[in-house]
C-alpha positions in Angstrom: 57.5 -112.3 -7.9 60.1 -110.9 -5.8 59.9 -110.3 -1.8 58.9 -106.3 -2.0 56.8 -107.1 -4.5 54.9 -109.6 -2.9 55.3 -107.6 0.8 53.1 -104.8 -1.4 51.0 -107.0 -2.7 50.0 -108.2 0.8 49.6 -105.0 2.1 47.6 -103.8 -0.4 45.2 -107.3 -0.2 44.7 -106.6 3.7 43.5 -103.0 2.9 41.6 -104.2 0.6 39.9 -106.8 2.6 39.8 -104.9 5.9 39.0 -101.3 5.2 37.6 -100.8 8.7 42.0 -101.0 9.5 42.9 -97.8 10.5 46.3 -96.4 9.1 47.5 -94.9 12.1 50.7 -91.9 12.0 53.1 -93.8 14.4 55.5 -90.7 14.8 52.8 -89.2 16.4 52.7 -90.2 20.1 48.8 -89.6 20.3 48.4 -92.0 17.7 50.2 -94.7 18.9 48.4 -94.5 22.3 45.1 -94.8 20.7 46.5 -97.4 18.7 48.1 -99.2 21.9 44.6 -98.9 23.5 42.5 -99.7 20.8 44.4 -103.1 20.4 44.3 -103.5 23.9 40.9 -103.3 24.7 39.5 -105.4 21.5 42.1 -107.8 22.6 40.5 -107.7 26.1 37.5 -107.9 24.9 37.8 -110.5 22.6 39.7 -113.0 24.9 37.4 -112.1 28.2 34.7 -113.4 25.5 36.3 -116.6 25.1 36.9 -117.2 28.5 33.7 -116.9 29.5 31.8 -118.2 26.3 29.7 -122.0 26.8 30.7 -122.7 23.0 32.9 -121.5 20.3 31.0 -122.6 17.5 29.1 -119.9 15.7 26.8 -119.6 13.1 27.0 -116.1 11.8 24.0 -114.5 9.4 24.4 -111.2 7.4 23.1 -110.2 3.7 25.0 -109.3 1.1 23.3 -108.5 -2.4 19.9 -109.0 -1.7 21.0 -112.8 -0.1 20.5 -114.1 3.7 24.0 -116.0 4.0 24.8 -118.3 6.9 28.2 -119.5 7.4 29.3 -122.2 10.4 33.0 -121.2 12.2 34.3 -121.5 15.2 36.3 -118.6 17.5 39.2 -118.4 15.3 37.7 -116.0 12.8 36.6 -113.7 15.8 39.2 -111.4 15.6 38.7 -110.8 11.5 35.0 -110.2 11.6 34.3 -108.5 14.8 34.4 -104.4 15.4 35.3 -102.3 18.2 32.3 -100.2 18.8 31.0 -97.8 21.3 28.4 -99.0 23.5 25.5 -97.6 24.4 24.0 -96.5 28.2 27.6 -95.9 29.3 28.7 -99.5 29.3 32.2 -98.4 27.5 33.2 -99.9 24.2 31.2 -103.2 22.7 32.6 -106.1 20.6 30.1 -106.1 17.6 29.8 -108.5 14.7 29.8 -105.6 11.7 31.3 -107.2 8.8 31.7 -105.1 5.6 31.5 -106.4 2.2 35.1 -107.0 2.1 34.5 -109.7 5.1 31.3 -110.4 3.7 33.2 -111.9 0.9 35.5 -113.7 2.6 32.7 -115.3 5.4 30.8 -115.9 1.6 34.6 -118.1 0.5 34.9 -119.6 3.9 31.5 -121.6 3.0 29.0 -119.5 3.7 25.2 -120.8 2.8 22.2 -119.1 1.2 19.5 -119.0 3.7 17.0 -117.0 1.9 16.7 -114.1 0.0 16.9 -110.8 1.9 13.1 -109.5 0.8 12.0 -112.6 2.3 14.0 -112.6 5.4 12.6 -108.7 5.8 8.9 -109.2 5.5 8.9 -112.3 8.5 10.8 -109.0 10.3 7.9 -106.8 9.8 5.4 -109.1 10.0 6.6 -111.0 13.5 7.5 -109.4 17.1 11.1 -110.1 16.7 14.2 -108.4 16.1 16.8 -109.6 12.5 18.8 -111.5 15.1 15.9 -113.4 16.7 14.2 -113.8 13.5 17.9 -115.5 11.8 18.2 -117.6 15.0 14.4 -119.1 14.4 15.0 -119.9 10.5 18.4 -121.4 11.4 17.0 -123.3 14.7 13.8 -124.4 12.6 15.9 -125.4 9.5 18.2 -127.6 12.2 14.3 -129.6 12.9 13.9 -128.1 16.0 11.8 -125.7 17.6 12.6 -122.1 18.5 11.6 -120.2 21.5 12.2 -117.1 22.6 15.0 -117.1 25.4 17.0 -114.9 27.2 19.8 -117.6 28.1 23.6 -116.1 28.7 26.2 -116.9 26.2 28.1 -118.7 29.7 25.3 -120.8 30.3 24.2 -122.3 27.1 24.3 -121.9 23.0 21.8 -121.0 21.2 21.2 -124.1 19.2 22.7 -127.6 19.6 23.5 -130.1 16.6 24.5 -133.4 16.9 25.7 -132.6 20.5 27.2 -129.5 19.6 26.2 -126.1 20.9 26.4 -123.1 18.6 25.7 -118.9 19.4 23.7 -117.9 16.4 24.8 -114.2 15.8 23.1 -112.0 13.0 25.0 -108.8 11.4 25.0 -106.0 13.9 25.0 -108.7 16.6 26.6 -107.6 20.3 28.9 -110.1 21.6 29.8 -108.3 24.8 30.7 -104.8 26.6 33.1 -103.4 29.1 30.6 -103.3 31.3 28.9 -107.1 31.2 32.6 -108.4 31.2 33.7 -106.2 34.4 30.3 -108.0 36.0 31.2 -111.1 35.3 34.5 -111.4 36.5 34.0 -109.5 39.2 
């Protein structure tokens, strides 16, 4: 394949696999300051995340096709699954973990493990007092042997669950990481 070629063919795989990328007009000056800042502040985001975070080990849930996947990573992947996103009550923008299916796919290659089936993993939603993520963090914590409580413990302090002496954040799709606002607090 020759080099254009396979520059296209790149190009056109990233699209593909990232549709949440913006194609930005650079001539227009507007557009590369919201580009500037927009890569800026997820940047900012991202590494005051790390710099503050007990572990980098994840475990991240999200359905895809009627299937509750769970996949193990560490912080490397951060900046391919996670989405700059408004937050709410005026605490600026948020870094969410929002994958579409196009990440989905890729989290689904990268080893990601059937849980349970998504009908399933809804009805212990309706039928307990807990939110998706709460519900994903007991089946994983209770699937580890161990048992799950309810707790409100900051991602500086602790991880959710710890296996074989290492500490993982358990993050289900939709799942706030952090804000401006709780990062501006904590480095205050």
């Amino acid at each position: 394949m020759q080099t254009a070629q396979k520059t296209f063919f790149i190009l056109c795989k990233i699209f593909v696999d990232f549709p949440a990328l913006r194609v930005y007009n650079l001539s227009s000056s507007d557009e590369r300051e919201d580009l500037k800042m927009n890569t800026t502040l997820f940047e900012y985001l991202i590494n005051g995340y790390n710099d503050l975070a007990y572990t980098h080990n994840y475990i991240f849930g999200f359905e895809y096709k009627g299937v509750v996947y769970a996949v193990t990573t560490d912080n490397e992947i951060l900046p391919y699954i996670l989405k700059l996103d408004k937050a709410s009550r005026g605490a600026g923008y948020a870094l969410r973990f929002k994958p579409t299916n196009a990440q989905k796919i890729m989290l689904i290659a990268k080893g990601a493990e059937v849980v349970c089936s998504a009908t399933y993993f809804n009805d212990m939603v309706a039928n307990l007092k807990y939110n998706k993520g709460e519900v994903f963090e007991k089946i994983i914590t209770e699937n580890n042997g161990q048992e799950w409580t309810k707790d409100s413990v900051p991602f500086t302090i602790d991880g959710d669950l710890t296996v074989d002496g290492v500490a993982y954040q358990i993050k289900y799709q939709g799942a706030t990481f952090t804000n401006e606002k709780i990062l501006a607090r904590l480095t205050a």
